[in-house]
N, C-alpha and C positions, 0 to 999 in steps of 0.2 A: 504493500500500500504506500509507503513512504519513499519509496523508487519511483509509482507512478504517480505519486503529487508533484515529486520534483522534477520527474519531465514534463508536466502540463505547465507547471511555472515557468519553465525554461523557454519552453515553445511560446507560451504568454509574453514572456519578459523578450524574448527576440524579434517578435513583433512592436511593440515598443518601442524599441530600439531605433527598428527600421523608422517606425514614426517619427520618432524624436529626432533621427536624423535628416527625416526631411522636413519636418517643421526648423529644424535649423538651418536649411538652405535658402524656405520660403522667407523665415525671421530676417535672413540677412538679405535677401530680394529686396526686402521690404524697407530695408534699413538703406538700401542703396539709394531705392526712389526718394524716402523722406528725403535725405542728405541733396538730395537734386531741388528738391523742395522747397529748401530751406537757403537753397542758392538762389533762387529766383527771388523769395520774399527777400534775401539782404539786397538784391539788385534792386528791386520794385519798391523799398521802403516799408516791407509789409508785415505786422508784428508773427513772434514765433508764435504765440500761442493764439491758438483759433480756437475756442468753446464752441461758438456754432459749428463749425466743420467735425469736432469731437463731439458733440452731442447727438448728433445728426448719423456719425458714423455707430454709437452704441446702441443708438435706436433702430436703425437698420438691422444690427445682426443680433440684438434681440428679439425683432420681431421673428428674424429667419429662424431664430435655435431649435433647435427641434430635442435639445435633451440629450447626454442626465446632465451636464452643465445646470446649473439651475441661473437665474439671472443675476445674483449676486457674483456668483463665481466668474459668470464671464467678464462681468464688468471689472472685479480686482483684477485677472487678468489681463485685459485690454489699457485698464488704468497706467498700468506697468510698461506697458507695452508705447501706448500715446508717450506717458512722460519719458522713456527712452532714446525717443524720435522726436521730440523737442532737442532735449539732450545732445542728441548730434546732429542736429540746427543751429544749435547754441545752444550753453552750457545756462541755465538758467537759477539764478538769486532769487528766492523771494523772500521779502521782509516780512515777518510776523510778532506776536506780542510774544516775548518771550517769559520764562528758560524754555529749555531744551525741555520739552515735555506738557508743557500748558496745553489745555484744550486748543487751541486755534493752531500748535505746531502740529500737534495728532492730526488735525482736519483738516492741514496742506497738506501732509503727506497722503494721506487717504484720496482726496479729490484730486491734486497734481503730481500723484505717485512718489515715489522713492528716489527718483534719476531729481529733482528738483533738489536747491541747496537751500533749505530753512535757514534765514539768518535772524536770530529773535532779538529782539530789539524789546528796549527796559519798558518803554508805555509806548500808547497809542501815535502822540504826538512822534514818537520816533520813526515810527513805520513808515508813518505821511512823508516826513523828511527825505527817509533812506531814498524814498520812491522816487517825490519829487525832483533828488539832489540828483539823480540819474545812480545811485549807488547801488541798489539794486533794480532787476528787470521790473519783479512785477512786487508787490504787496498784498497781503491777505487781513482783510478786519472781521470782526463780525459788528454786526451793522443794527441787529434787531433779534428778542428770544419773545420764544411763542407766549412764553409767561409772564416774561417781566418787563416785555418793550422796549421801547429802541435803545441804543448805547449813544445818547443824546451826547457824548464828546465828541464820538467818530462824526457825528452831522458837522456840526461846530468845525470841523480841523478840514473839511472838504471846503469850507469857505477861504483858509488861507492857505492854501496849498494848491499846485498844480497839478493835478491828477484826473482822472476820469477812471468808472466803473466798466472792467472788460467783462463782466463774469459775476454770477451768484451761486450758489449753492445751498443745500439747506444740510445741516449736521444734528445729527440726533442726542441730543445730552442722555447718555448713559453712563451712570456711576459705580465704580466697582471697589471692592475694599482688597485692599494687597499689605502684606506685611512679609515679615522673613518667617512671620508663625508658619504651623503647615495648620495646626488646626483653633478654630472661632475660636472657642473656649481660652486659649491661649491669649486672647487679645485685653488690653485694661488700658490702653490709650491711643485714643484716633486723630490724628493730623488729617486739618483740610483746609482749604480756602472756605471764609465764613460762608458762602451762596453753599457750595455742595454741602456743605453742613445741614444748613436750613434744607435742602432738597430734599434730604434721607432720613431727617428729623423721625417720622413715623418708625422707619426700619431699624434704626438706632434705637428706637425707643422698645423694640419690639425685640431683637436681637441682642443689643449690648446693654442692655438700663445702668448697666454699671461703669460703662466705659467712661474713662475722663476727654473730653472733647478740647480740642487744643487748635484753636485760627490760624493758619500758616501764609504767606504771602499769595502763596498758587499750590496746586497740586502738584505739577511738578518738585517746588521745596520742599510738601508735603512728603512726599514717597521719598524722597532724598532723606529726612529726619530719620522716618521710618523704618528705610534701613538701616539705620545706625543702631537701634535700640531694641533691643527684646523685650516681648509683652505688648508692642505698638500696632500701629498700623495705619494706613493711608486711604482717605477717597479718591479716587479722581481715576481717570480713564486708564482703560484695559491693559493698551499699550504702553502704560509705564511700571506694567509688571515685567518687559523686556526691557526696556531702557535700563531700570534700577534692581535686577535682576531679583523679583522680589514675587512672592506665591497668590495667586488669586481665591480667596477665599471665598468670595461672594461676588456674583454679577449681576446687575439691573436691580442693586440697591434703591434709585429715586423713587419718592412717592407717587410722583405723577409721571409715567411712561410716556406722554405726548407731549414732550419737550424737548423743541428746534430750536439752533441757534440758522438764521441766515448770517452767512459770509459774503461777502465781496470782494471779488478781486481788481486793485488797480493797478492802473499804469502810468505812468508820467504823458503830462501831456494834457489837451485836449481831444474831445473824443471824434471822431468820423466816420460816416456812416460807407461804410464800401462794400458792405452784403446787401441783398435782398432778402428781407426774412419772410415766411409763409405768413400768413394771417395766423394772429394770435401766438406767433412764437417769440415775439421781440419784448422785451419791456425799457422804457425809455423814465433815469429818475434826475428831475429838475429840481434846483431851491430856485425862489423867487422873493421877492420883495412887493408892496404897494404901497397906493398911497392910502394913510387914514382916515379914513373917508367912509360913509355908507355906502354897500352897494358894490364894493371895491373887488373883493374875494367872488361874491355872488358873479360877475360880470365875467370874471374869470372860468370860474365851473362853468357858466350857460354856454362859452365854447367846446370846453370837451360835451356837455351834452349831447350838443347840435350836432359835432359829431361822432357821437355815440361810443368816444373814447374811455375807457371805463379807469378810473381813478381807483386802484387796490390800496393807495397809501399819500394820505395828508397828514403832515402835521406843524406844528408850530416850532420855531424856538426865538428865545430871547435874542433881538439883535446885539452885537457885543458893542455899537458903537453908537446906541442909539435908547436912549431910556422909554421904557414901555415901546419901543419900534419890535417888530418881530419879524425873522425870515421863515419861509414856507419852503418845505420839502415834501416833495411828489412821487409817487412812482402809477406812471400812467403806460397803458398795456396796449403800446405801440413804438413804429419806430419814428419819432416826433425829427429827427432831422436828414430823413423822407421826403420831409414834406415842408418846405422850404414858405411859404404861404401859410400856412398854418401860424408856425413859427412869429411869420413877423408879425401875424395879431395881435397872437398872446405876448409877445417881447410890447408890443404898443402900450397894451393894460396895465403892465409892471416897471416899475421903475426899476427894477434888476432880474434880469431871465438869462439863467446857467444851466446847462447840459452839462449834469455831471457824469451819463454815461447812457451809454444804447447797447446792447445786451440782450442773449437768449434768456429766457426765462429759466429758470433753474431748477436742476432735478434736486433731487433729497439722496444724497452720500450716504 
């Protein structure tokens, strides 16, 4: 019996083989065109990273898959694969909030693969910089959580900064407990950032009632503590039980499972419209300003009404240069600089009208 296992394996694994070596002829085919690809966009001034042309292609051979692949699996795949082939177009920087390990470095490498060089940066303000200053290629924030609503600095820091929006994503906030214990019981102190604290409040309460809970800067310092100390342990995402070489004891700790973080990715620069996007694939987000006046804001919406432009996102914030003045950020679900006549209307109504970016609508990472 154990003679004819090991010739079916063999016969199995030879086959394999065979495959794997031609998937690595077709892989380097493929790496040959990119590379040609990537010689035209540097001739033609045309940025390396394309999200519509990637979205566009994962949705294609998802729709084709026929299986046992299931649609998670091919997308890490393909993910890996995209950012490799940026990669040998150019080597690509992107700036994020750091350490080495914070939610927002997990979910560049996630959405813009591995071949990508996370460079973390101390706050928000610095990312903007990095981008703007041309220091690195691209930047990643998050922008807005399902729960707790916008990251009203990252609005703020698009008004003095040159940048536009190439890219959205949506990232799922799941929290996990890791420590160098192997087992729960084992645990009598939790390092987190205060928010993941509050999010698992229930689970903690329900699993540790004893544990001493301890605020740390980020989860990434968190899980860095953590491994220091026996009896500890850390919140914070999956992926820094590899980083900090540290055991997962628990996953999908939060109380509330239906909590996204939207990301956005920028680029230096203002933005340009040089796709054609399908109907309902584009999302286009403005700040504006007006005058204080009745009627002012009102006069504004009855344009996108009239054409039936649908508004997913208004909001206010305090102008920084102007007491009780306030700027308005939009995200209207088209591609608004398209359509050039439009534009000059609404630029009429407002005493300040910015495109901060035109953009495929975003999948959920």
């Amino acid at each position: 019996m154990s003679d004819d296992l090991d010739l079916q394996l063999a016969r199995l694994r030879e086959k394999i083989d065979e495959i794997d070596s031609e998937l690595l002829k077709l892989l380097s085919l493929r790496a040959d065109f990119s590379i040609e690809v990537g010689r035209l966009k540097h001739e033609h001034g045309l940025p390396i990273f394309c999200p519509q042309r990637e979205q566009q292609l994962l949705a294609e051979l998802e729709a084709s898959n026929k299986g046992p692949l299931n649609p998670e699996q091919l997308r890490a795949i393909y993910t890996e694969i995209l950012s490799a082939s940026r990669c040998l177009q150019q080597p690509q920087r992107v700036a994020c909030l750091g350490p080495v390990g914070t939610f927002s470095y997990l979910a560049g490498q996630e959405y813009l693969g591995k071949s990508v060089v996370m460079q973390p940066e101390p706050d928000l303000a610095s990312v903007f910089s990095a981008v703007a200053d041309g220091k690195t290629h691209l930047g990643m924030v998050p922008l807005e959580n399902s729960l707790q609503g916008s990251v009203g600095q990252c609005l703020d820091l698009f008004i003095h900064h040159q940048v536009h929006i190439v890219a959205e994503f949506f990232f799922r906030v799941r929290h996990s407990l890791l420590s160098v214990e192997k087992e729960l019981s084992a645990v009598e102190k939790i390092y987190s950032h205060p928010q993941p604290l509050a999010q698992c409040a229930g689970w903690l309460k329900t699993s540790l009632p004893k544990a001493t809970l301890i605020a740390a800067d980020s989860t990434a310092r968190a899980a860095e503590l953590a491994g220091k100390e026996a009896g500890s342990a850390a919140i914070g995402h999956a992926g820094l039980s590899e980083l900090f070489k540290l055991n997962l004891l628990a996953q999908g700790i939060e109380d509330q499972s239906d909590n996204w973080t939207r990301f956005v990715v920028i680029a230096p620069g203002a933005p340009s419209s040089r796709r054609e996007y399908p109907a309902g694939s584009a999302k286009s987000t403005l700040l504006f300003t007006l005058d204080n006046k009745p009627g002012s804001l009102y006069s504004l919406l009855a344009v996108f009404k009239r054409e039936e432009l649908n508004l997913s996102k208004l909001e206010s914030r305090p102008a920084r240069d102007s007491n009780w003045g306030y700027t308005f950020f939009a995200d209207v679900e088209a591609d608004l600089l398209a359509r050039p006549e439009l534009l000059k209307e609404l630029s009429e109504k407002c005493l300040l009208l910015k495109i901060l970016g035109v953009y495929p609508v975003g999948r959920r990472v």
